[in-house]
C-alpha positions in Angstrom: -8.6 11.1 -26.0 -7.4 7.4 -25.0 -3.8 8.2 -25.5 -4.1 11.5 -22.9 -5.7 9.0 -20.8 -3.3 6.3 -20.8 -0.8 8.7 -20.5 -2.2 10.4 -17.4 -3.3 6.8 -16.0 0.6 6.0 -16.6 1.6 8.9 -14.4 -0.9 8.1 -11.8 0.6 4.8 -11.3 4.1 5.5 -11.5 3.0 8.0 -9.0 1.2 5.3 -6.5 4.4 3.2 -6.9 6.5 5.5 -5.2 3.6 6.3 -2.5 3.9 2.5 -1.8 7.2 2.5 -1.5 7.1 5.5 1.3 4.8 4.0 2.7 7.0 0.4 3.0 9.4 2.9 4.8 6.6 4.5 6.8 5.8 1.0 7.9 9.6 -0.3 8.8 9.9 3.4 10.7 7.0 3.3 12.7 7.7 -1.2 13.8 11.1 0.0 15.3 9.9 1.7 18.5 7.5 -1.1 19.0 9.8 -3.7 18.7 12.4 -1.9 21.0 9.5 -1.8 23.5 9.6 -5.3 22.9 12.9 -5.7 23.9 13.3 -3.5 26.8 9.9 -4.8 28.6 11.9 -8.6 28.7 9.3 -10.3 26.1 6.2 -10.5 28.7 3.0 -11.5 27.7 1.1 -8.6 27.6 4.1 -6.6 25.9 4.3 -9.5 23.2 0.6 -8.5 22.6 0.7 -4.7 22.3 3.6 -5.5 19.9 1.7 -8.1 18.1 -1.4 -5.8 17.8 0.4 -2.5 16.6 2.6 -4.5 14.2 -0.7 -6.1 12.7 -2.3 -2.9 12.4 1.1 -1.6 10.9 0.8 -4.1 8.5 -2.2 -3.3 7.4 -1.8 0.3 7.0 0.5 -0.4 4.3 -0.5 -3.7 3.3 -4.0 -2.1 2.2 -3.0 0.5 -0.1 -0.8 -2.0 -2.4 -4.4 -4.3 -2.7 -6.0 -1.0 -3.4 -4.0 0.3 -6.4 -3.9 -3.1 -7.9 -7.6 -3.1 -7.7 -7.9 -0.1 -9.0 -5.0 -0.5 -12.0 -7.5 -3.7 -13.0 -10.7 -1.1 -13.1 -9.0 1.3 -15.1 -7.1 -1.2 -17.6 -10.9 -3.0 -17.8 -12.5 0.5 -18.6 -9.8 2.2 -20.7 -10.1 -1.6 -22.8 -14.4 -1.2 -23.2 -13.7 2.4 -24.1 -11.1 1.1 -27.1 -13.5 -1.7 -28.1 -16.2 0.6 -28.3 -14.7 3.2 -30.2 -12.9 0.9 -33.0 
């Protein structure tokens, strides 16, 4: 039973790697237009904002989800090694 677990707890991960690493693109993708708006609005203070604030929340759209899965690799490596204690 532990083996199909770590096995499918495997997959899972390898699986959230790759989501992260869309998601790094996702991130990079979506900074572009912001910081060409940026560019062509000649760096005022208010544009430097609006950058500054969708950036930041662009960051932590994928900045999140990497904190997440570690958290949640931690739970699952903490239960799957109580489950193995218990049973041997």
């Amino acid at each position: 039973m532990s083996a199909t677990l770590s096995t499918f707890l495997g997959l899972f991960f390898k699986a959230g790697a790759v989501a992260i690493i869309f998601n790094e693109v996702r991130g990079v993708i979506l900074a572009v237009p912001v910081l060409y708006a940026m560019y062509e609005s000649g760096g005022s203070a208010m544009a430097i904002w609006l950058g500054f604030c969708s950036l930041a929340g662009i960051a932590l759209s994928v900045i999140v989800p990497i904190f997440a899965a570690r958290k949640l690799e931690r739970y699952a490596q903490a239960k799957l090694a109580k489950r193995t204690a218990a049973t041997a």
